[in-house]
Each structure stands twice: as C-alpha cells, then as structure tokens.
PDB file as gemmi writes it, atoms N, CA and C in Angstrom:
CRYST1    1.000    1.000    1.000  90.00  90.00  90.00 P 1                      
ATOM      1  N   UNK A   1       0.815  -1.187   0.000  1.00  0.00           N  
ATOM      2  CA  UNK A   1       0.000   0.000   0.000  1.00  0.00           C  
ATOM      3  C   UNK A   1       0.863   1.257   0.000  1.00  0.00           C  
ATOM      4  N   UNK A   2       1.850   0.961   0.640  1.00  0.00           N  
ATOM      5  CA  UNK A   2       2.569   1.961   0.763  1.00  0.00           C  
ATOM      6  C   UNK A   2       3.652   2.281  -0.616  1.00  0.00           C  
ATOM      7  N   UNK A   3       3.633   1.384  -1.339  1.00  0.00           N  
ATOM      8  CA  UNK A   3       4.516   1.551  -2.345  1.00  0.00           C  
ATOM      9  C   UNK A   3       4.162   2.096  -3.277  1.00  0.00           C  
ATOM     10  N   UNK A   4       2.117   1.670  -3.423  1.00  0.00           N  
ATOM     11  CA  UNK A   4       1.229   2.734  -4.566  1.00  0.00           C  
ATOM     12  C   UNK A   4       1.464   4.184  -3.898  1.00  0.00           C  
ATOM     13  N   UNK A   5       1.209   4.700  -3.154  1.00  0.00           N  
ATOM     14  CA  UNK A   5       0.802   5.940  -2.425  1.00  0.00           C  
ATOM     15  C   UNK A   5       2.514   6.437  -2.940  1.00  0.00           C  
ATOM     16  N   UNK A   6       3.566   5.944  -3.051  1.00  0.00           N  
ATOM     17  CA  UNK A   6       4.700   6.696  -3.420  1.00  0.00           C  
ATOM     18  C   UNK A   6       4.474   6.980  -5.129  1.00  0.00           C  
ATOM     19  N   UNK A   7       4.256   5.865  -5.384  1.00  0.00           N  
ATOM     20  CA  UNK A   7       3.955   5.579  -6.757  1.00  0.00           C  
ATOM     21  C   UNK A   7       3.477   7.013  -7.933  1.00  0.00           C  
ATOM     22  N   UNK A   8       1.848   7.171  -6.739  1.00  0.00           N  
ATOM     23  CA  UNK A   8       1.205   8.131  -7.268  1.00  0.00           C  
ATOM     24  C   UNK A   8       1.460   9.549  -7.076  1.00  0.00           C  
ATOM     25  N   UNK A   9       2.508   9.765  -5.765  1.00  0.00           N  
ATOM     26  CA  UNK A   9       3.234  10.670  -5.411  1.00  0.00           C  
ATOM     27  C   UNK A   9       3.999  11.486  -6.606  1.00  0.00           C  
ATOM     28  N   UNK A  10       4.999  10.560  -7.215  1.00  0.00           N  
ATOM     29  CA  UNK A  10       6.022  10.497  -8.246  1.00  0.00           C  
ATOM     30  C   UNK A  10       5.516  10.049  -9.409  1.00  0.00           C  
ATOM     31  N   UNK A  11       4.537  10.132 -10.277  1.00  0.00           N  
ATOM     32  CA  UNK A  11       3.984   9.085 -11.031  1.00  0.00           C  
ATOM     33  C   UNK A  11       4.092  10.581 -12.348  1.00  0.00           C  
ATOM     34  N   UNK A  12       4.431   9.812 -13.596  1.00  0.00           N  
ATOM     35  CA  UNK A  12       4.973  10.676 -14.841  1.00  0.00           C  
ATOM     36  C   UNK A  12       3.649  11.513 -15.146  1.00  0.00           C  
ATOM     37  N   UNK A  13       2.877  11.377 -15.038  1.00  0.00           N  
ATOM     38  CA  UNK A  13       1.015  11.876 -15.521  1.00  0.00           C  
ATOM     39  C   UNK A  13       1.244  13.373 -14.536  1.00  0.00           C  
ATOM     40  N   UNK A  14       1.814  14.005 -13.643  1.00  0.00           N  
ATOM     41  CA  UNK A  14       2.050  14.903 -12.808  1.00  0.00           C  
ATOM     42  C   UNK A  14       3.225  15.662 -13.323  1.00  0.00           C  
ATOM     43  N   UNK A  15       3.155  16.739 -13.507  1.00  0.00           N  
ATOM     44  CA  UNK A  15       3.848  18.062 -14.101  1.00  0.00           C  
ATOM     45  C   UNK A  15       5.502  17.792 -13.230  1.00  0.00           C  
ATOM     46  N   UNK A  16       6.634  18.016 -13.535  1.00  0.00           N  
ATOM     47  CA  UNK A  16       7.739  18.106 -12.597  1.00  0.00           C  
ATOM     48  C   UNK A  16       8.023  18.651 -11.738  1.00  0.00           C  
ATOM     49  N   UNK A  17       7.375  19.915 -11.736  1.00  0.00           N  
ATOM     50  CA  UNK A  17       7.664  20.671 -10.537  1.00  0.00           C  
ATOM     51  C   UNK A  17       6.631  20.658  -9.424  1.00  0.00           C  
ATOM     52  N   UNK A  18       5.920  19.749  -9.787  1.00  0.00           N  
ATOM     53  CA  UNK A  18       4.924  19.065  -8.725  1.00  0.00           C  
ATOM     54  C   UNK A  18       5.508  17.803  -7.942  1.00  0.00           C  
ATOM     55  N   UNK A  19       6.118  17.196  -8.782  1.00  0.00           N  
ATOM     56  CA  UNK A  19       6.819  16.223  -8.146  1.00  0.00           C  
ATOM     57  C   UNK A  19       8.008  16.084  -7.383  1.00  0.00           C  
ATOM     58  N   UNK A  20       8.774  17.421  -8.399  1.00  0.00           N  
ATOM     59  CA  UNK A  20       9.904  18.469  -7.296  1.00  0.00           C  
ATOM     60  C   UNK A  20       9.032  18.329  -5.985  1.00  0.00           C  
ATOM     61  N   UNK A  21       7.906  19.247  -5.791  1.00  0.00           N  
ATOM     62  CA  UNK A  21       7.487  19.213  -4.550  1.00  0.00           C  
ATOM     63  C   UNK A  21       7.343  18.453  -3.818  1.00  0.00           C  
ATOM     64  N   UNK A  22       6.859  17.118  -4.423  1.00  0.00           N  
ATOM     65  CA  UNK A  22       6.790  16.237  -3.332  1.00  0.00           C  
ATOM     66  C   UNK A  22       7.762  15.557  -2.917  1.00  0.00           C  
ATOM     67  N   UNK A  23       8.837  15.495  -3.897  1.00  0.00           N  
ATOM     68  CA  UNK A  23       9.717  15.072  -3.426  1.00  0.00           C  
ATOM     69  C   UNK A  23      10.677  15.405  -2.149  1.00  0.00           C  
ATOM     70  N   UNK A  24      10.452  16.986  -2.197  1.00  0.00           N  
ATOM     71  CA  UNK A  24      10.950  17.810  -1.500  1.00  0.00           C  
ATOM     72  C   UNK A  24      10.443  17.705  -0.049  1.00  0.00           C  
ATOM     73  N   UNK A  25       9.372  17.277   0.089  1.00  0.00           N  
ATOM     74  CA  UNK A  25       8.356  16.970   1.297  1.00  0.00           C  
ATOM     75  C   UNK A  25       8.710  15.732   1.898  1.00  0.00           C  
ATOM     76  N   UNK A  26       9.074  14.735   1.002  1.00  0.00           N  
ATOM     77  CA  UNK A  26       8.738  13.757   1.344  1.00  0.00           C  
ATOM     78  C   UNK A  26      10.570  13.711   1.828  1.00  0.00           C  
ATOM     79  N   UNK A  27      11.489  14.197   1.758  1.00  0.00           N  
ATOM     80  CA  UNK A  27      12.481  14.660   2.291  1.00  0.00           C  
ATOM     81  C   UNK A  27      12.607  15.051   3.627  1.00  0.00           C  
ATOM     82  N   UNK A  28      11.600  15.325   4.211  1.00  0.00           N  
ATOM     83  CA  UNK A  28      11.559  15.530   5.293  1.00  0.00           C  
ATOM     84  C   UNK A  28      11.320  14.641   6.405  1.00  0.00           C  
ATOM     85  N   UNK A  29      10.516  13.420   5.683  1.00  0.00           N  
ATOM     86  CA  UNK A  29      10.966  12.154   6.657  1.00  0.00           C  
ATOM     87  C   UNK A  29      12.279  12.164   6.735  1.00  0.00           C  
ATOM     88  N   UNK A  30      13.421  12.339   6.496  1.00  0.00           N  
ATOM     89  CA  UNK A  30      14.794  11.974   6.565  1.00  0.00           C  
ATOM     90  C   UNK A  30      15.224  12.103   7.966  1.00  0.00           C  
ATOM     91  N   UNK A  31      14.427  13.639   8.311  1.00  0.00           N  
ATOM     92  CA  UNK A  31      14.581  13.988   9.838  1.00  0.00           C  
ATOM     93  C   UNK A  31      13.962  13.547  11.070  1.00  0.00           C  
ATOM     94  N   UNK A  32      13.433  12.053  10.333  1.00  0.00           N  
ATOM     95  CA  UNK A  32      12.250  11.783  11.787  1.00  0.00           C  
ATOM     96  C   UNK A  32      13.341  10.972  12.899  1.00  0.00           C  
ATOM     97  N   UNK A  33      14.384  10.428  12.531  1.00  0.00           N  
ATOM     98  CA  UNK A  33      15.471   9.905  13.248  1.00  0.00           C  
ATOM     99  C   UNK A  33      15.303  11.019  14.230  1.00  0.00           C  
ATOM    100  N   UNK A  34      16.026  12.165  14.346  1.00  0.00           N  
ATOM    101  CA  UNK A  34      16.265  13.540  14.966  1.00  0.00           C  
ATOM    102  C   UNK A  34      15.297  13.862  15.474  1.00  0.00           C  
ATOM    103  N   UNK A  35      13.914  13.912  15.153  1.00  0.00           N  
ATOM    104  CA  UNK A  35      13.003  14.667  15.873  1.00  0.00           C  
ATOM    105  C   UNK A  35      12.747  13.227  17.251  1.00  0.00           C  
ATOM    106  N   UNK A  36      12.589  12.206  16.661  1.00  0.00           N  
ATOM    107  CA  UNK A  36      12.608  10.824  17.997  1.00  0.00           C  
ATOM    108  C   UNK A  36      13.536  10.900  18.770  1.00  0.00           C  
ATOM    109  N   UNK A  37      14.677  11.129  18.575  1.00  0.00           N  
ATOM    110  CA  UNK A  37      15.839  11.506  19.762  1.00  0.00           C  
ATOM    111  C   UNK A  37      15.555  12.787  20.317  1.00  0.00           C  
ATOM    112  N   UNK A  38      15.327  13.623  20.037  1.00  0.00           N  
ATOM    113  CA  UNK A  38      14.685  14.794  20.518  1.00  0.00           C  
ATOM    114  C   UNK A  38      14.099  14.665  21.332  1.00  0.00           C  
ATOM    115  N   UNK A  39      13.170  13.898  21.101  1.00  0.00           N  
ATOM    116  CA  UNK A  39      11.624  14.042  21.624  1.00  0.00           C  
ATOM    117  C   UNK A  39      11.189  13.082  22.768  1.00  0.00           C  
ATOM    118  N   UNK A  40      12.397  11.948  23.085  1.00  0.00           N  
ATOM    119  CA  UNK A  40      13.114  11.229  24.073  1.00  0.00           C  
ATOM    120  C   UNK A  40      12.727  11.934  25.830  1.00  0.00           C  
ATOM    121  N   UNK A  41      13.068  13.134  25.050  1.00  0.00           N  
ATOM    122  CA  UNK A  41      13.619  14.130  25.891  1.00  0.00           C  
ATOM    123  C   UNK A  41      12.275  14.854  26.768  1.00  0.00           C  
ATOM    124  N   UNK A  42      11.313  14.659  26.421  1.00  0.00           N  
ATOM    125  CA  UNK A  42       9.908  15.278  26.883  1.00  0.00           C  
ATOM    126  C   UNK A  42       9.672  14.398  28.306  1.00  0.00           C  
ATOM    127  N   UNK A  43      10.931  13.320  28.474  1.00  0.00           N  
ATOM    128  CA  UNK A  43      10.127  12.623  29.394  1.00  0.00           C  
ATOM    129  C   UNK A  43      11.437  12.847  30.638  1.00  0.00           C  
ATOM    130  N   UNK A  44      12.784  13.901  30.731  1.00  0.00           N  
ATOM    131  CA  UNK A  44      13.801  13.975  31.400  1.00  0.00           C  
ATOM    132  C   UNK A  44      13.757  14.601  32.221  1.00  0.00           C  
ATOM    133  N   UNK A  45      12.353  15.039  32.758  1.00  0.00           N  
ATOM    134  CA  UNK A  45      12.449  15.822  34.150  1.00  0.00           C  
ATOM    135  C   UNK A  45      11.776  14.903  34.608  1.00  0.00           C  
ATOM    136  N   UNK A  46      11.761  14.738  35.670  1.00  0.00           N  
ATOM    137  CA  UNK A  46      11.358  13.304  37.263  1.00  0.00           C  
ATOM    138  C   UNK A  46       9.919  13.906  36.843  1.00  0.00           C  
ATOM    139  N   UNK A  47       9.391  13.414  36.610  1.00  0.00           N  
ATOM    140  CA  UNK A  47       7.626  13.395  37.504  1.00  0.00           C  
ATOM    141  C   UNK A  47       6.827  13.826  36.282  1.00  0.00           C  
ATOM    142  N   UNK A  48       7.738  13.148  34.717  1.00  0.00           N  
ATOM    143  CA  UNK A  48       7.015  13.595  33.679  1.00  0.00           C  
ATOM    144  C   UNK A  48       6.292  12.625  32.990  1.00  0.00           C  
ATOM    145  N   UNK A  49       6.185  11.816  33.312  1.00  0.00           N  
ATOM    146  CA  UNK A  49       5.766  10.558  33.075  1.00  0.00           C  
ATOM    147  C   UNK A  49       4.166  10.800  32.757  1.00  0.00           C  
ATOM    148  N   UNK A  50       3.656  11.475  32.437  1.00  0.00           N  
ATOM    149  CA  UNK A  50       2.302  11.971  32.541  1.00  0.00           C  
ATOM    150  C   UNK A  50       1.904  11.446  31.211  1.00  0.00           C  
ATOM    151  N   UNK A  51       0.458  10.969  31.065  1.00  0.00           N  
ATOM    152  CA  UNK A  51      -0.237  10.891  30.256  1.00  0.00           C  
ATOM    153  C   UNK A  51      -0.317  12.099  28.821  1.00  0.00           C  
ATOM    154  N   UNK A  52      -0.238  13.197  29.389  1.00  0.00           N  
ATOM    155  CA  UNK A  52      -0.082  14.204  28.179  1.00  0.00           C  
ATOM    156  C   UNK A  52       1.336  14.396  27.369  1.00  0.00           C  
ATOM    157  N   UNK A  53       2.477  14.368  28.064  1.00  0.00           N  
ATOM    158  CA  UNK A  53       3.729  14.007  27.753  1.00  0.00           C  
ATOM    159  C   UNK A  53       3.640  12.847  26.653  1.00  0.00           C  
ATOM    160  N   UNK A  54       2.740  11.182  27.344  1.00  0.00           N  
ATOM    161  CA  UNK A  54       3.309  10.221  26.619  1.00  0.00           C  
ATOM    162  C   UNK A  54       2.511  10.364  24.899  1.00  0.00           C  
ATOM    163  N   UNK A  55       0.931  11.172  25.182  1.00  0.00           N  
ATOM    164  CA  UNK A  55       0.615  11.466  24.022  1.00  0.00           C  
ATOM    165  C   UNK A  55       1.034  12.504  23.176  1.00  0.00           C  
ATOM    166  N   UNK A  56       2.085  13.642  23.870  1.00  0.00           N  
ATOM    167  CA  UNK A  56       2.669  14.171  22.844  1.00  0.00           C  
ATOM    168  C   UNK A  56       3.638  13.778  22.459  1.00  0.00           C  
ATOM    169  N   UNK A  57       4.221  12.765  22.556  1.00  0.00           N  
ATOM    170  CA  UNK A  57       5.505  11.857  22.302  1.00  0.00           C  
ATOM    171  C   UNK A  57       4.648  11.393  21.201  1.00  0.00           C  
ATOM    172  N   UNK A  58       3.549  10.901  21.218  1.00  0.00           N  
ATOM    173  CA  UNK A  58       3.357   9.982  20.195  1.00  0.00           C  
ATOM    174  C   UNK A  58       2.514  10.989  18.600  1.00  0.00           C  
ATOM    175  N   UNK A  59       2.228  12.104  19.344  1.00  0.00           N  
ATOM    176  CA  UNK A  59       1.841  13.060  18.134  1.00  0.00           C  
ATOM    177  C   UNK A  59       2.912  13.237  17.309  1.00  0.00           C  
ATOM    178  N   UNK A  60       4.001  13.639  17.999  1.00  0.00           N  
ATOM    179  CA  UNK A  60       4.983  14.250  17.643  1.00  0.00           C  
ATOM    180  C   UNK A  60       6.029  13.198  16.766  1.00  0.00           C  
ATOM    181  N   UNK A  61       5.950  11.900  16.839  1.00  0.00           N  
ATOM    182  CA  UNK A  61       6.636  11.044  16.101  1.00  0.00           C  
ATOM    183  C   UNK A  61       5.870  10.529  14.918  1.00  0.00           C  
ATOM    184  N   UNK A  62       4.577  10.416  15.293  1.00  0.00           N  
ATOM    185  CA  UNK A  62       4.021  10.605  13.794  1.00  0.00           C  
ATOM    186  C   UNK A  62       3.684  11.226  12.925  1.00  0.00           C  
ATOM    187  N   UNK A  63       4.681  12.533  12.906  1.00  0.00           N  
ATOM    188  CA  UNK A  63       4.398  13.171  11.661  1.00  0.00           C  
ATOM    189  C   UNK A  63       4.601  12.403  10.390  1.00  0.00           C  
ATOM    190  N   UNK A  64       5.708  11.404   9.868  1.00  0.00           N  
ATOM    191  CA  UNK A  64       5.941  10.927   8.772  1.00  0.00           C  
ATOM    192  C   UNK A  64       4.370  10.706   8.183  1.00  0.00           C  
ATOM    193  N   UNK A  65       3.360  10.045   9.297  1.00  0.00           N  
ATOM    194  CA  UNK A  65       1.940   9.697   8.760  1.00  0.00           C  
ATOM    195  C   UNK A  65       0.992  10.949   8.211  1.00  0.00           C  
ATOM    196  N   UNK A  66       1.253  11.888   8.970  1.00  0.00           N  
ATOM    197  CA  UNK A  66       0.307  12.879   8.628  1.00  0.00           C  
ATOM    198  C   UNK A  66       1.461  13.404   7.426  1.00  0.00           C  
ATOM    199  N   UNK A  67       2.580  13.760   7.211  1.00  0.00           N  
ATOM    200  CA  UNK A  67       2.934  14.173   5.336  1.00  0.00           C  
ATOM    201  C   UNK A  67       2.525  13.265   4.312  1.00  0.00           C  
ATOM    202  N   UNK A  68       3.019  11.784   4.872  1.00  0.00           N  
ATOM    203  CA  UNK A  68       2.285  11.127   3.506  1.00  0.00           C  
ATOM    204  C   UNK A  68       0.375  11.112   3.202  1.00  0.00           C  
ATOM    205  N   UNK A  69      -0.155  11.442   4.465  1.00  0.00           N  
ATOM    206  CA  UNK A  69      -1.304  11.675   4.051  1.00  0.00           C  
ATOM    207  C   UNK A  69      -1.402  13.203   3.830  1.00  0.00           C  
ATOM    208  N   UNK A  70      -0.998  14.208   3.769  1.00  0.00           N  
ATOM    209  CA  UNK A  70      -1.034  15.361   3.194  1.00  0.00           C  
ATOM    210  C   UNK A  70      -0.416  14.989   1.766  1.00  0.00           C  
ATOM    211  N   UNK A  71       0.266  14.665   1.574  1.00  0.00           N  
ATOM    212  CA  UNK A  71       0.318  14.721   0.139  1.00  0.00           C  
ATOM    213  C   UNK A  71       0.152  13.814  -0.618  1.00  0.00           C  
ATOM    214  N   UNK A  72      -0.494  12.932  -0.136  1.00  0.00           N  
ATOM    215  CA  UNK A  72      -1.535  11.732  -0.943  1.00  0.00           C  
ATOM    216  C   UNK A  72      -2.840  12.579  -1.448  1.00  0.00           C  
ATOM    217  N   UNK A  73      -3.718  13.387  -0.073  1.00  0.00           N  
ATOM    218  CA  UNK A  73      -4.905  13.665  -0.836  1.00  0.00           C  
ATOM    219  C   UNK A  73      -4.367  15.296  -1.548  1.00  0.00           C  
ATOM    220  N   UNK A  74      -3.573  15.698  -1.019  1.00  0.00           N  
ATOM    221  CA  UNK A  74      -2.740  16.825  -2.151  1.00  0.00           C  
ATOM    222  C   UNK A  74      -2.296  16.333  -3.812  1.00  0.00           C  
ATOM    223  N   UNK A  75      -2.299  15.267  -3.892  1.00  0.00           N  
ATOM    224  CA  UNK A  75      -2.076  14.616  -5.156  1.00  0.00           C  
ATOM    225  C   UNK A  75      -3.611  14.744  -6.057  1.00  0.00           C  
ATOM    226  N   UNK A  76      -4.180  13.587  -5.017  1.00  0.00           N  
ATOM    227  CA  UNK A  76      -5.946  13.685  -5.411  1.00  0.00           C  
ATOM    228  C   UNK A  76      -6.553  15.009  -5.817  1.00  0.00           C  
ATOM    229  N   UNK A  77      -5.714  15.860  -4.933  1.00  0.00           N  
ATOM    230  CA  UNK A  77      -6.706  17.761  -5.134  1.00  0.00           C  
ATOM    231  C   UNK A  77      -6.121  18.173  -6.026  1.00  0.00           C  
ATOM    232  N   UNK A  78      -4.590  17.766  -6.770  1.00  0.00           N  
ATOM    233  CA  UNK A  78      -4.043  18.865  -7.754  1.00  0.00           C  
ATOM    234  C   UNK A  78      -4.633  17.970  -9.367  1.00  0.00           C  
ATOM    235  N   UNK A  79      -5.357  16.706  -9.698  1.00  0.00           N  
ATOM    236  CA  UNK A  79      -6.070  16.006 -10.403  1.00  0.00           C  
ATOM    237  C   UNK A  79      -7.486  16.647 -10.456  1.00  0.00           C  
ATOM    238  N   UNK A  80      -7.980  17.259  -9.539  1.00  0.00           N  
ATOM    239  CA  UNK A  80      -8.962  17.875  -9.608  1.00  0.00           C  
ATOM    240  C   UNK A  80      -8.750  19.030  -9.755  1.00  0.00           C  
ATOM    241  N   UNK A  81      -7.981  19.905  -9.049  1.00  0.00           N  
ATOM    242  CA  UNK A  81      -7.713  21.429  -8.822  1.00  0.00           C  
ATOM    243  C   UNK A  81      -6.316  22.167  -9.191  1.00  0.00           C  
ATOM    244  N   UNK A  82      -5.484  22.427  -9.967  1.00  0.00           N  
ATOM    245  CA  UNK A  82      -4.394  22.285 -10.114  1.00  0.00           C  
ATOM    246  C   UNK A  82      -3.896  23.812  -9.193  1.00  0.00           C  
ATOM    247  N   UNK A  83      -4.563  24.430  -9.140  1.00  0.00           N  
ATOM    248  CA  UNK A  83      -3.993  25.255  -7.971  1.00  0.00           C  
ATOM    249  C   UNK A  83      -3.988  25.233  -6.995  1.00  0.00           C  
ATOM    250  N   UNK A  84      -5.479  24.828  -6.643  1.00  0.00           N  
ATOM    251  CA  UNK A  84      -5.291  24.404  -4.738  1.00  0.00           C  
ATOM    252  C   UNK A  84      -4.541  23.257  -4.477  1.00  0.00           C  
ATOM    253  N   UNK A  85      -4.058  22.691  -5.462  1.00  0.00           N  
ATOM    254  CA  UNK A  85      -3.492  21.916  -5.114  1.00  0.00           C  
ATOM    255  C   UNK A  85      -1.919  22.126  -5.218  1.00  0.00           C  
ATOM    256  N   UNK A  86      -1.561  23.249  -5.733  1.00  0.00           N  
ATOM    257  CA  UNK A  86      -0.104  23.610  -5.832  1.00  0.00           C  
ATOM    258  C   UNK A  86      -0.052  24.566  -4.340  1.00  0.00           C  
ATOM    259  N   UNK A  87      -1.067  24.703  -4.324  1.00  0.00           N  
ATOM    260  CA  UNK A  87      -0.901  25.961  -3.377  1.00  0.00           C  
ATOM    261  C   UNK A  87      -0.662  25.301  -1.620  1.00  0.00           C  
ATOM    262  N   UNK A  88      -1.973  24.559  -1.643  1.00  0.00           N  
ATOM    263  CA  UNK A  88      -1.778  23.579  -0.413  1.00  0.00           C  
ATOM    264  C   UNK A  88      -0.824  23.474   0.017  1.00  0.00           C  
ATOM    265  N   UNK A  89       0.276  22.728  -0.310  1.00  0.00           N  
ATOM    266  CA  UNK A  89       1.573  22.459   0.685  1.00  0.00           C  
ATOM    267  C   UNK A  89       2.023  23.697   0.839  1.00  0.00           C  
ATOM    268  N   UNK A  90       2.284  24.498   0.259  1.00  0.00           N  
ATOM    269  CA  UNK A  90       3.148  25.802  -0.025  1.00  0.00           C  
ATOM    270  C   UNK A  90       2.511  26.218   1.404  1.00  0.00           C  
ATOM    271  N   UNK A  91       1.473  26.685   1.644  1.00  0.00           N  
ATOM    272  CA  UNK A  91       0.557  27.099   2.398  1.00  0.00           C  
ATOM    273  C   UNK A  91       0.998  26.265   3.955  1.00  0.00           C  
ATOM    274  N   UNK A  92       1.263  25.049   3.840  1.00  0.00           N  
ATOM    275  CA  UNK A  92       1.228  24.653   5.237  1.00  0.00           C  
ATOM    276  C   UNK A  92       2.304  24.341   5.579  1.00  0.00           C  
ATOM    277  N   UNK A  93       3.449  24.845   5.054  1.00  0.00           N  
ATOM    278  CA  UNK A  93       5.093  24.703   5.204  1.00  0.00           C  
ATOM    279  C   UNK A  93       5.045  25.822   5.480  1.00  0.00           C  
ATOM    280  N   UNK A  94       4.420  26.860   5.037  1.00  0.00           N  
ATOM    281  CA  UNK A  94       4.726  27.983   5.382  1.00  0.00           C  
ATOM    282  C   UNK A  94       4.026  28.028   6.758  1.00  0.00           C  
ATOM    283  N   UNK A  95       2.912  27.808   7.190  1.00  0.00           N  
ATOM    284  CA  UNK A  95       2.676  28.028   8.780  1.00  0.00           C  
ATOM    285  C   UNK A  95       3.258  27.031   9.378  1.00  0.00           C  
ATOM    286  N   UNK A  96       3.961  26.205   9.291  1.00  0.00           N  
ATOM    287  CA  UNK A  96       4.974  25.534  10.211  1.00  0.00           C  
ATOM    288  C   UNK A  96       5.968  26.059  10.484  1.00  0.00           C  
ATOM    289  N   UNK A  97       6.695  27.335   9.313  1.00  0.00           N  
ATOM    290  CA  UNK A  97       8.066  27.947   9.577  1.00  0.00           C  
ATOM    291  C   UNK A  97       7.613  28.759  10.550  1.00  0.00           C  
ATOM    292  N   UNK A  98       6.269  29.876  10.158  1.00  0.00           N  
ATOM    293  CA  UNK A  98       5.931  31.133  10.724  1.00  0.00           C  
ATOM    294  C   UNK A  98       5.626  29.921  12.546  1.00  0.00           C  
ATOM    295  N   UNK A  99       5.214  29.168  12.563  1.00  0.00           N  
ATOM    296  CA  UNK A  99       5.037  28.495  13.763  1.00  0.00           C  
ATOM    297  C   UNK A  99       6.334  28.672  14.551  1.00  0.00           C  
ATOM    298  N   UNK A 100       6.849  27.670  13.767  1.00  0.00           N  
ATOM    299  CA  UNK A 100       8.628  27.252  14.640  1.00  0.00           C  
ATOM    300  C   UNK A 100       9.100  28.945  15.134  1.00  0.00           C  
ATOM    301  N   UNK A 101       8.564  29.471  13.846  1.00  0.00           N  
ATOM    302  CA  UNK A 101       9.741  30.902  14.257  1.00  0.00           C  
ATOM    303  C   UNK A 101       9.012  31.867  15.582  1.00  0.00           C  
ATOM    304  N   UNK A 102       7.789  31.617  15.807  1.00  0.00           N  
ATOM    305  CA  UNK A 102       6.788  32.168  17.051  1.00  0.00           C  
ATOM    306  C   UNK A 102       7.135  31.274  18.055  1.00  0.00           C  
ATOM    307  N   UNK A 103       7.506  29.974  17.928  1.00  0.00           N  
ATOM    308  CA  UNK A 103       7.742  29.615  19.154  1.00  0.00           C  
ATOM    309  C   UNK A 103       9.293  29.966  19.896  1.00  0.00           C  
ATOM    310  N   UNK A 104      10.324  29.971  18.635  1.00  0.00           N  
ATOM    311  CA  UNK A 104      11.804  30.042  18.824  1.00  0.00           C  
ATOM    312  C   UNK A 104      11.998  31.621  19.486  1.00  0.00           C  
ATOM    313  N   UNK A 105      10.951  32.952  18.753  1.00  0.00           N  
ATOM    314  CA  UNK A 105      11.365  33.879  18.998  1.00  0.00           C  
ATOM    315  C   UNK A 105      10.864  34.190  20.295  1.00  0.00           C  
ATOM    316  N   UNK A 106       9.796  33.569  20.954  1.00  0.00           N  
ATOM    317  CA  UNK A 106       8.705  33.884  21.987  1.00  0.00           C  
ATOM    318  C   UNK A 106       9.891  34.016  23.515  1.00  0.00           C  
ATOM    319  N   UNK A 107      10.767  33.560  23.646  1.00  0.00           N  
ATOM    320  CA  UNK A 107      11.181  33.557  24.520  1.00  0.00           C  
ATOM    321  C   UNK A 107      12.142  35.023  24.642  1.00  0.00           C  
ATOM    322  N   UNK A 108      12.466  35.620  23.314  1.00  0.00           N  
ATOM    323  CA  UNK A 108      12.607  37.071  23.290  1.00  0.00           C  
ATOM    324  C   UNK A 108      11.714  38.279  23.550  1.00  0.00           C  
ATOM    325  N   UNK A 109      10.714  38.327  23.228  1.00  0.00           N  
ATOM    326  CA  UNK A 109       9.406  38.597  23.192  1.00  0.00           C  
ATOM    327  C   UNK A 109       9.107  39.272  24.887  1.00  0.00           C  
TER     328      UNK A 109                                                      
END                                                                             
C-alpha cells in the first residue's frame, strides 16, 4: 500500500515541478530519526511521566503519517484542482516555519 501511495506521489502523468514538490516533502521524513531523539527528551524531568507528555511523544513522532497523508490527498486535489493543489503544501510549510519561528522567537518577546 505503501509503495502505490509513493507511486502516485512520483507518477509521470504529474507536471515536474509538482513532483519536485513532493519530493521535497517527502524529504523531510529523513529527519524523523532527529526529531525521535529529541523528543526522548519530553520525558527527562522526574515526575514527567504523565499521560499528556506520553501522548505528545506519540503526536509528535508521527508526523511521517500525517505528510504522507497530506500529500496523498494533495495529489488527489491537484487532479482535480491544479492550484489548490499547488498551493496547499506551499501554504502549510509555510505556517509551520511562521510556527517554529513564534515559538523560537517567543522567549525574546
């Protein structure tokens, strides 16, 4: 299942610089090693052992699931829509940077 869903990801019927994109996305699993060692780390103060901790441990490691399903039905929407569907990812990479960068700068703030 998982090998169609790449398939259709990368599949020649899709413009190149669409597939640039996904490729580019799908690049970002590379870093899930790093974000799991990271994220190890939510549990290194004594008395963290908490139920909300262990479920943000587990949000937080499955992102690989939520990109390949963003750009599975991002595939489906640019077959139907060729702009919302170019636009989509663009759109939600970009509030992840503007995110990271509100949380990184907040402590200046």
């Amino acid at each position: 299942m998982l090998k169609s869903i790449l398939q259709k990801l990368v599949s020649k019927d899709l413009p190149d610089w669409f597939r640039l994109l996904n490729i580019g996305m799908l690049l970002l699993i590379l870093l899930w090693p790093f974000v799991l060692f990271m994220s190890i780390f939510l549990f290194d103060k004594p008395g963290s052992g908490t139920l909300q901790n262990y479920l943000l441990f587990l949000v937080i490691n499955a992102y690989p699931v939520y990109l390949l399903l963003l750009l599975h039905f991002n595939t489906k929407l640019f077959h139907k829509n060729r702009a919302l569907g170019a636009v989509l990812p663009l759109l939600i990479a970009s509030a992840a940077v503007i995110l990271f960068l509100i949380i990184r700068f907040d402590a200046y703030l």
